[in-house]
Structures are given as C-alpha cells and as structure tokens.
N, C-alpha and C positions, 0 to 999 in steps of 0.2 A: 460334548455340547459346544454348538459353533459360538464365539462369542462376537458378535456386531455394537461396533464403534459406531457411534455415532458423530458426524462432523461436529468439530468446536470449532470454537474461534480463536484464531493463531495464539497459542504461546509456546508452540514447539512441542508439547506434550506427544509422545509416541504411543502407542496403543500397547498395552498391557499382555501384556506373555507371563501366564500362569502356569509357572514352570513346577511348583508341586505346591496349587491351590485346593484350599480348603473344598473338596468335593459337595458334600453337605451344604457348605456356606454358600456353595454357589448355585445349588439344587433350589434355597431355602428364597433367591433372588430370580425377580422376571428382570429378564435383563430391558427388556421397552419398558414404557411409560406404562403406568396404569391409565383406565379410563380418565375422562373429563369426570369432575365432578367437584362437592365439596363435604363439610368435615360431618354434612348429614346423612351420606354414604355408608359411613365406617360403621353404622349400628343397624339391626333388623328394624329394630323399633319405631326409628327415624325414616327407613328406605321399601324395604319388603314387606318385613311384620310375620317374614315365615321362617321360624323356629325350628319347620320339622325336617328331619334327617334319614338319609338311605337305612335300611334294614344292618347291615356294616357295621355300625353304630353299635347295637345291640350284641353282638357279638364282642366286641371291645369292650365292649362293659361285663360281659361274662366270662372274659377274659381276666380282669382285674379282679372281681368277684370271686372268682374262684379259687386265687390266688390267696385272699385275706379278709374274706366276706366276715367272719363273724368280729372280727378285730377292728372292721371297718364301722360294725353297727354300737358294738363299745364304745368305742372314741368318738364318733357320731354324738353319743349320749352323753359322753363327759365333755363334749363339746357346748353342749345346748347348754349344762348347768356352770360352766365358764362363762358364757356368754349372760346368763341372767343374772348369776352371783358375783360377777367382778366386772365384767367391761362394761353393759350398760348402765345399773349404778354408778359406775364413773364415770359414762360420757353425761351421765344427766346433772351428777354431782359438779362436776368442774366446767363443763361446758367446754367455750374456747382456749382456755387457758390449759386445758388436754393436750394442747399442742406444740410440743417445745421449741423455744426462740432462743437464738444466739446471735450476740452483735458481732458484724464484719470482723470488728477490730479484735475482738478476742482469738478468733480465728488465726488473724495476723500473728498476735500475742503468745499464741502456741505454737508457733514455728509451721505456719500452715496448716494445720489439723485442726480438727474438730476437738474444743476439751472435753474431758473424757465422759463429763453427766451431760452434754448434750446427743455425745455418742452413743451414750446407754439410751436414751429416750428417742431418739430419731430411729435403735433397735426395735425399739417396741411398738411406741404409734407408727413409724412408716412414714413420716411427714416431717418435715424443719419450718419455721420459718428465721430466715436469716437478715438481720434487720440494716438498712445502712450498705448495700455490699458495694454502692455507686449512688453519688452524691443526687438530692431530689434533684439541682437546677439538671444536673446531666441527664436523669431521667427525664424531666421536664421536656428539654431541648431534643429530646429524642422521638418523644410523642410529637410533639409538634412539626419533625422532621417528615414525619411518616404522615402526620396531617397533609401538609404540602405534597408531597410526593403520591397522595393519591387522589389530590386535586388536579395535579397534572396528566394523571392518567385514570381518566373517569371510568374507561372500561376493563378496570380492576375486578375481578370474579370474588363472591365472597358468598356468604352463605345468613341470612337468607337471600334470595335472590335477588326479592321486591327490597330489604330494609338491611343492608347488609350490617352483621355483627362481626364474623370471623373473615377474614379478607386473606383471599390467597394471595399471598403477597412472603415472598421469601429473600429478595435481593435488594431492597433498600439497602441506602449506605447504614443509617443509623440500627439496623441489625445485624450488618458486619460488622460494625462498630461494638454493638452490643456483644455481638456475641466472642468477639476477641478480646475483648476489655480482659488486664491481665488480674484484677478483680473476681471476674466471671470464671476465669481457668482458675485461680487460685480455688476459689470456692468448691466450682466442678471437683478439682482434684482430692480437695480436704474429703468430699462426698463420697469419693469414688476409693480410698484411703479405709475407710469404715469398711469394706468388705473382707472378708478370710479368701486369700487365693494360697496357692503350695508354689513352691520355688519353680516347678516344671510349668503352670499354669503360661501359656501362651498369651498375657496379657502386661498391659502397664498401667496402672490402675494411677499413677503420678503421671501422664501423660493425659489428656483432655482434648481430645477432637471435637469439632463439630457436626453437630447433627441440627441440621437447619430445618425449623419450623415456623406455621403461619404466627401471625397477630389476630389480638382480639383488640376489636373498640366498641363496646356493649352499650348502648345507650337508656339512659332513665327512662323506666315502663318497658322495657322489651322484655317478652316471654318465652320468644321465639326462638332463643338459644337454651334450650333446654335440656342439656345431658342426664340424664336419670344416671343412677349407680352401676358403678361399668370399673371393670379394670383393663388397662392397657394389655399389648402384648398379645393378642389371639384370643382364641377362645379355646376349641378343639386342639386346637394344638397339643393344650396343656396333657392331654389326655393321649393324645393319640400319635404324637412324635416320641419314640423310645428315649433322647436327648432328654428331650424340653421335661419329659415325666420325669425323669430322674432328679430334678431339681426339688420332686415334691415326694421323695421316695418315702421318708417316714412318715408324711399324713397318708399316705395311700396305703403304707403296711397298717393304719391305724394308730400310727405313735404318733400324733400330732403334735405335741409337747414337746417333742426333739425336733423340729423341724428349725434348720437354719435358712434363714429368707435371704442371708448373705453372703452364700459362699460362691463363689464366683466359677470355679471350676465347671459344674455342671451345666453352668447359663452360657461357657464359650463356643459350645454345638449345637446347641438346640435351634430345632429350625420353629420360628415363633408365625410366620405366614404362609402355611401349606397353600393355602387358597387363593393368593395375590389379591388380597380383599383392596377396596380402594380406601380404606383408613389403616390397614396393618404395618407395622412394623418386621422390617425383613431383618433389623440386624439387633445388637445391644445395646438396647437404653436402660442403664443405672437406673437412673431416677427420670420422671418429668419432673421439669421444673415450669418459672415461669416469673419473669421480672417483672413488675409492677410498675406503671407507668402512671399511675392515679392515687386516691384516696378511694380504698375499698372497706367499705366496714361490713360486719355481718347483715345479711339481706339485699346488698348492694350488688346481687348476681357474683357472688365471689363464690369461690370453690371451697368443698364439702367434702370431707374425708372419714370413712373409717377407721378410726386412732386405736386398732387393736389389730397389728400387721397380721400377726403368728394366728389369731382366728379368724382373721376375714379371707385369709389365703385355705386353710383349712374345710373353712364352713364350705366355699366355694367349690373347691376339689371333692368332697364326700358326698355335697346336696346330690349328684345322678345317681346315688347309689341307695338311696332313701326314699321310702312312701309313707306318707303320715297319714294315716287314718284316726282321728278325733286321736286321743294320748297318744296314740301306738305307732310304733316305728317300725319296720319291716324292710328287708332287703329288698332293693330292684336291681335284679340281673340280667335280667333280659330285652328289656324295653331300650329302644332307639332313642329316648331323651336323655338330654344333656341340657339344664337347665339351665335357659340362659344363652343358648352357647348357637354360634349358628354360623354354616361354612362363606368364609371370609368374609366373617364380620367381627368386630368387638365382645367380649364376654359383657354381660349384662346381668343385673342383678334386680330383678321385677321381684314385687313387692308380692306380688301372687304365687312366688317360686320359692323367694329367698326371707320371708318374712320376720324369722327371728334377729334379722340383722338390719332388713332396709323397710323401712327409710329409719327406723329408730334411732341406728346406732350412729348415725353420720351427724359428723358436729360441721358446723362455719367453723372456718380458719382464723384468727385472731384479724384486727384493722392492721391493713398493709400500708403504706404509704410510699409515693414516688420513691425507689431507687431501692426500696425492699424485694425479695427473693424467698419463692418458696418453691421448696425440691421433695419429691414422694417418690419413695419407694417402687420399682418397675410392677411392684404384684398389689400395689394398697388401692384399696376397693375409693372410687370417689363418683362425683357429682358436680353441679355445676348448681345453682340455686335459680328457683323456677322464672324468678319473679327478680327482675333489679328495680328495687322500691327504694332507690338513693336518688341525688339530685345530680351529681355528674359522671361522666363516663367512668367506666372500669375497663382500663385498658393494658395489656400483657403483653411483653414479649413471649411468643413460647421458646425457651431455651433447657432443653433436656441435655442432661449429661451422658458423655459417650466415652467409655474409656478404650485405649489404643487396643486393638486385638484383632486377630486376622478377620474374621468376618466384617470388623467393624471397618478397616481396612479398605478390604472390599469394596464397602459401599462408599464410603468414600473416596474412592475415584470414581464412580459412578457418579456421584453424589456432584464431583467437581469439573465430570463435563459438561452438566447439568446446570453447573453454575454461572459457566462459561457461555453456552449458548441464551444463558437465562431462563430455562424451562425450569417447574418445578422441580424440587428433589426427587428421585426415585420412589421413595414411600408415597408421594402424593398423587393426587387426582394430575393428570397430565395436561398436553395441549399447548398452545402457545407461551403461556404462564406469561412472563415480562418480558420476553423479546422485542416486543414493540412499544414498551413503556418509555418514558420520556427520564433520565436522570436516576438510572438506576445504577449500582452497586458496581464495581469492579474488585480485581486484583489490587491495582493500585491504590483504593480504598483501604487493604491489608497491612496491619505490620507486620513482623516479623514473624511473632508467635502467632499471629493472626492466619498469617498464608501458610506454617506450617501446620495448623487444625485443620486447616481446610483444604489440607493437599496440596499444595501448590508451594511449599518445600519439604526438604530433606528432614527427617529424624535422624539422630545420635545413638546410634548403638552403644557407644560406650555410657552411654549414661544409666545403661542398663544393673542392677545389683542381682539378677538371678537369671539363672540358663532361659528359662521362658522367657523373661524381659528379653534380650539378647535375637532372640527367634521371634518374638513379637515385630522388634524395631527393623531387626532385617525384611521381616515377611512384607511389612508398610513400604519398605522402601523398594522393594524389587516390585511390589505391584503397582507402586505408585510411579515406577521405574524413574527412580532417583537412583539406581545403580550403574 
C-alpha cells in the first residue's frame, strides 16, 4: 500500500518509513480525508435511515451460530432476567447518583491512580465522573476563548447547519491548551491505568496521547442535537473483524458473565472502521470523555449513559442472534440483520430492536459544573438528552483518552500533519477544516508534554517497565521519525 503525504507546513517533519508497520493498523486507516460533513453523518438514523445489509451478513451470523447457538440462547435468557432483576431496579432506584464521582485531588492523593472503589465502580457502570480536574475560572476562560475565536471565524462548519450546536472546530489555542493540561494527562493516564494489559502487550497505558475532538455549545430549547443510544467504536465491526470479535469472545461463546470489558490486549488489533464511515473511529479510544465548560444538570441536554457495562456490551453482541415472538425467544441464524448496526455508521440501539434496555435503562449523568470531567468506557451504551430544557448553554470539550500503542501511533502522525495544515483530524468529516480561520492554534501553543501527545516530540524508551512498553515507545518514535 502506497502511502501519500500530504504537504504540511514547515517543521522539518520527514515523511514516515514504515519499516515493520502494523499491517492491519494500516488496512483499518484511509489514509485521505473522509468526506465533508458533520457529527450527523456518523449514524443511519440521523443521515440514511438504511439499516439493511448484503446477503454476506447472514452467513456471518451462521457462522457464529453454528459455533455456539444453543449457549448463545441460554445466556441471551440469563441475560434478560439480569437485566430486569438487578440493573434496571437500580437505575430506577438510585438514579443519577448510579454514577460514580471522584475528586481530581484524590486522584492526586493516590499517586496518580484512581482509588481502588472508584476503580471498582467505573468497572461496572462504564462511566466516572471526575469533579474539580481544572479550576471553574480556567474552564470559564476557555469557553469564552472559543466564543471569540469563532466570532472571528464565522464560517466555522457545525452541525446543525441552520443553528449550530456541535462545531467542527479542532485547533483553537484553548483546546490545545485543554487538551495538554497536565491535569487532563494525569487523569487520562489514572483512566487508562484501570485496564489489565500482559508485559508483551505493545501498549503504554501511563503514557496519554491526544486524540483531538470537536466542541459542543448546545443552546436553551435546542432539540436538534439529538443522539439516541448508540455506542462508539463501529458497529459491524464488532462482529465481523476476527480482531475486534475477540474482544467479546466469552459473550459470543454465551458466557457473558466472564466477559472483561478491560483487557487491553485484544483491543491493540482490532480494525474498529472497515467502512471509513465519516463519524468512525480508526484507531484506540479508552474511554470518551468530555470537559465541561458550563453548568449542566439533568435535563439540561447533558449525556445519558447505560450504568451496566458487562450487560449493555453483551445485550448488544447477542440481540442479531435473537427473534422474539410474544414470550418466546428462538435463534436467528440466518437472516442479514444486525440490529442496529449499519455499514460505516455508528452501532445504534433503537428502541424497536433493543427494548429491554433503551431507553429504560439510561440514566442523566449527575450536575457537572465548569472544570468537571466525564470519561465512559469505549463499549458503554449512551445518549445525548432530547430536549435542553436548562437556561444556559451546555458546553464540552470533547476530549477522549488515547493510550500510546502502535496503531494509536499511527494515527497520530496522521493526526499531526493534519494539525499542521489545520485540516480536521483524520476520523473526521474533511475539507478545508481551519486553514483559513483567523487566530487558530499552533505548535507554539504546545508545552512540552503537550507537543510530545501530539507528536511533535520524542518519547522515552527508557521510561518503559515491560518488553511491550519498550517496542510500544520505539514503534512511536520511528513512525513518528524521532529516530
């Protein structure tokens, strides 16, 4: 595969000699832009509205079936009665407070890690919220940076078209800023710290790159940002990349109750965007997260999470393999559905498909306030709320956590000549992005830790403690050609 560079703007950067790159990882990557567009693209629901899938399909699914059909209709059923006897009970029971909070500074207090009952609970719901991780006035001063900055550049793309909410906007200074805060990488890192990796695992999980994302400014009464329940990360993918399946080996033998949502190993191959959809994720994102730029309380268009990881990953994986007739559950092996799921779009979770779970089981997020942080799980089923029925904006950085690893790598140099010319990042809708923007973002913007997240310096091998770390930091540094 020929790889074409794209011109940047001078920082001597040389073009990248992938002397024994991740083959896969670069399969799983268009090396051009994706189309123009915005964040209404990334679902059926919002763009197409069509669901239906090649003959292909059905066969993949008789494939699986075949394999562990009757064990799959088992755990299918000990699924439903988890689901009605213990998790929805408790989301109805506790509500928001379902959703575990930890202050910045305890974080601090624990030598950079998460203490160990928020760790257990962040295992189970799939969600944190992390209170304090940068002071309100900073967050204040940062909204208001990006107010100005996109008064100066009025013809900023955002979504919706007519009333913009989500604003493709990636290279203001105050989300380099944001997103290098060594705050932000601490956090990241404590996040990315909570996964099980093996000493050979090709990752650095204490290492926190950037993975640059738009902004939301949601305004009082808008409807029009409206995400239904959806998880990141692909849809078919899950199913149909030999990789990425492996990550869900024991719901798919029907042990769903052994299933680890965080073991890192099996997520450093998997190709998560077969289709180069124009909202997919090509490389490894931990968690999404997303800083808090406002006062958001429930109702306020703030985000909606299912707080039961281990079965909303599950229910989602087994629903193609299930037909419900009045009580009765029966195998489908042969049918081309995938519910929900639809090539290079977002997995989706319709209320008509997935009912025991959506919209039920999704709770509002606890009240956020300026300079608070909330990070979910790459697999936890969420939403956006329909209605912002609050009095002032609900406004977000999106900042997803990205830990160092070859693929991740990868895209990050991609990522960083991308930064340079000012075009969106690679995951995104393409096109001019801020090259012609008035007072946008640079290198020099960067500090230290800042320009080596975002590629534009060197990693430390020796800072490595296991052979994979070791081959992780080398691999960044020769593709990033720091060598």
């Amino acid at each position: 595969m020929a790889f074409v560079r794209p011109a940047i703007r001078t920082l001597g950067y040389p073009a990248v000699r992938y002397a024994h790159s991740n083959v896969r990882g670069l399969a799983s990557m268009a090396l051009g832009n994706r189309s123009e567009g915005s964040i209404g693209n990334a679902f059926a629901s919002l763009s197409t509205n069509n669901f239906e899938l090649p003959p292909r399909f059905g066969s993949l699914k008789q494939q699986l079936v075949d394999q562990n059909g009757e064990a799959i209709l088992d755990s299918w059923l000990r699924l439903l009665k988890h689901l009605e006897e213990e998790t929805i009970p408790s989301v109805n029971e506790l509500s928001h407070s379902i959703i575990p909070e930890v202050d910045f500074s305890s974080i601090v207090e624990n030598g950079g890690q998460l203490p160990e009952k928020s760790k257990s609970l962040l295992k189970d719901r799939g969600t944190i919220v992390i209170r304090g991780l940068v002071s309100e006035r900073q967050a204040l001063d940062w909204k208001q940076s990006v107010r100005e900055y996109v008064k100066k550049n009025p013809s900023t793309k955002g979504f919706p078209t007519n009333d913009r909410q989500v604003y493709e906007i990636y290279w203001s200074k105050a989300q380099l800023e944001a997103r290098a805060h060594q705050n932000m990488l601490l956090a990241q890192t404590a996040l990315n710290l909570v996964w099980d990796k093996q000493d050979h695992d090709k990752v650095v999980l204490s290492e926190a790159v950037a993975y640059c994302d738009r902004l939301r400014m949601r305004m009082p009464g808008d409807k029009s940002f409206n995400l239904g329940p959806h998880l990141d990360g692909g849809s078919l993918e899950r199913w149909e990349d030999p990789e990425y399946r492996k990550c869900y080996t024991e719901i798919l033998e029907g042990r769903w109750e052994h299933h680890n949502a965080f073991n890192v190993s099996t997520r450093l191959n998997a190709i998560v965007d077969m289709y180069n959809g124009p909202g997919g994720c090509s490389a490894f994102r931990s968690y999404q997260g997303w800083l808090s730029l406002s006062n958001c309380a429930p109702t306020n268009g703030s985000l909606r999470v299912f707080p039961d990881l281990k079965a909303s990953t599950a229910y989602t994986l087994l629903r193609p393999f299930v037909t419900e007739t009045g009580d009765r559950c029966s195998l489908d092996s042969k049918s081309p559905i995938f519910h929900g799921a639809a090539m290079g779009a977002g997995q989706e979770l319709l209320p008509s498909f997935h009912c025991h779970i959506s919209p039920q089981g999704f709770v509002t997020i606890p009240t956020v306030r300026p300079g608070d942080a909330v990070f979910w799980h790459c697999d936890t089923a969420h939403m956006v709320e329909a209605e912002h029925q609050g009095t002032e904006d609900a406004s977000v950085f999106y900042i997803p956590s990205f830990p160092l690893c070859n693929i991740n790598a990868m895209y990050l140099k991609r990522q960083r000549e991308n930064f340079l010319n000012l075009r969106p990042p690679p995951d995104f809708p393409g096109g001019i992005g801020e090259s012609e923007h008035i007072d946008a973002g640079s290198v020099a913007d960067l500090s230290r830790e800042g320009k080596r997240a975002m590629g534009c310096g060197p990693f430390d091998p020796n800072l490595a403690s296991t052979p994979g770390e070791k081959l992780a930091y080398e691999f960044a540094n020769e593709t990033l050609e720091f060598v």
